[in-house]
C-alpha positions in Angstrom: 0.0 0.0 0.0 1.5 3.2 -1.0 1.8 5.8 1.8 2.9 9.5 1.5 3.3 11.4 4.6 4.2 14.8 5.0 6.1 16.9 7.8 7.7 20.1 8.6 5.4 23.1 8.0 5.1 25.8 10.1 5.6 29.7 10.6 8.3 31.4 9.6 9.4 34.8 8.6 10.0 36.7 5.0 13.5 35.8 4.2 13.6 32.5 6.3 14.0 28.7 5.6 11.9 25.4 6.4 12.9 21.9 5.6 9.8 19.8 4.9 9.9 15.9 4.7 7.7 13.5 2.7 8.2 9.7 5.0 6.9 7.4 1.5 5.9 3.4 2.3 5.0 0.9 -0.2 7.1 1.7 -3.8 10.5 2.2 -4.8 12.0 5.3 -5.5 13.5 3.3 -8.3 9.6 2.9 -10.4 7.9 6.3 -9.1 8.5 9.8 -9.9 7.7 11.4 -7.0 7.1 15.4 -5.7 6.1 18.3 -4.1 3.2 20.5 -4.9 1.7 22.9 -3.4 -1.9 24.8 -3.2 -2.4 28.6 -1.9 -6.3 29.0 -1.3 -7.5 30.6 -4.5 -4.9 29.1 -6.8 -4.4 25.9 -8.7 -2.1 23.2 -7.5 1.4 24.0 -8.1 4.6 21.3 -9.0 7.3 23.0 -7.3 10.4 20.1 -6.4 10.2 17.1 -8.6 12.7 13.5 -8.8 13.0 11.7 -11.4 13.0 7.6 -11.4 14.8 6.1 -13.4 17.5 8.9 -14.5 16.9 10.4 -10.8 17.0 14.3 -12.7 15.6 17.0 -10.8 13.1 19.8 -11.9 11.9 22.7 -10.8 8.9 25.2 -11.5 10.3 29.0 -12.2 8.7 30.3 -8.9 11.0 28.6 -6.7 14.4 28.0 -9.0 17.9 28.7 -6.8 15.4 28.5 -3.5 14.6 25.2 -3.1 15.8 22.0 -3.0 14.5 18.6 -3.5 16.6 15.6 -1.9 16.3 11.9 -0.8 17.6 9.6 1.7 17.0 5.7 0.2 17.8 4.5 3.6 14.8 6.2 5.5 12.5 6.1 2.6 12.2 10.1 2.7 12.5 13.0 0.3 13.2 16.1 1.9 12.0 19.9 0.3 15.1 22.6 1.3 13.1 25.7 1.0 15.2 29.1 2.0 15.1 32.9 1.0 11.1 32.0 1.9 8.5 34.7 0.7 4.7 36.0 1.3 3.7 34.1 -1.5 5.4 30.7 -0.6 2.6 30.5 1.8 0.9 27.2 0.7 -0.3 23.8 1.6 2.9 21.3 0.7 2.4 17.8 -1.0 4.1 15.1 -1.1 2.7 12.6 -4.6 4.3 10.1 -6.5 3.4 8.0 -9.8 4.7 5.4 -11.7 3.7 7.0 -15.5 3.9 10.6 -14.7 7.8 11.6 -15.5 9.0 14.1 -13.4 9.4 17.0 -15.8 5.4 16.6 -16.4 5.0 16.9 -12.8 6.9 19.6 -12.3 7.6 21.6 -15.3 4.9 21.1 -17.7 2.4 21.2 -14.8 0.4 17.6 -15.9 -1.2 15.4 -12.7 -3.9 14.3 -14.5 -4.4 10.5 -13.0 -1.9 10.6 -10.3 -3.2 8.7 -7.7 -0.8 9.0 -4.9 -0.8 12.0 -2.2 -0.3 12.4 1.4 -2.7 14.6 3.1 -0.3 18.1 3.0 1.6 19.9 5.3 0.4 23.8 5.8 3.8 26.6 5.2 2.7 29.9 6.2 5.2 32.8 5.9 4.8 35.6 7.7 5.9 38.4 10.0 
């Protein structure tokens, strides 16, 4: 059974940083693409950190490029989301979702979910003064 679960949001000032881990069960690393997404109320869902699977490349939307960073540790079956020089409009619920047929560059640079199945339940960023 494929689990996504998200951790690490919180308050934090203009300017600051927040690490945000994604604890995945159930799939390899290896076979799914997996990312982070976001939703701001109002807006549509977002792809901001994706990882490749079988060529392991990362991507990136515009809004967050040289500010965040996607990573993962194999060993505890976790994908981390660096996020620094943090702005108003970061302010967001965070996702963690992974797929086996959506590449990573649809995820996150061409913006296509459709039929993605797998999501943990989000983690709410808010910054702030």
């Amino acid at each position: 059974q494929v689990q996504l679960v998200e951790s690490g949001g919180g308050l934090v000032q203009p300017g600051g940083s927040l690490r945000l881990s994604c604890a995945h069960s159930g799939f390899s690393l290896d076979d799914y693409s997996i990312g982070w997404f976001r939703q701001a109320p109002g807006k549509e869902r977002e792809g901001v950190a994706c990882f490749g699977s079988s060529d392991r490349r990362k991507f990136y939307a515009d809004s967050v490029k040289g500010r965040f960073t996607i990573s993962r540790d194999n060993a505890k079956n976790t994908v981390f989301l660096q996020m620094n020089s943090l702005k108003s409009e970061d302010t967001a619920v965070y996702y963690c979702a992974a797929d086996p047929w959506t590449t990573a560059q649809n995820m996150c640079v061409n913006q296509i979910t459709v039929g993605m199945d797998y999501w943990g339940k989000g983690t709410l960023v808010t910054v702030s003064t």
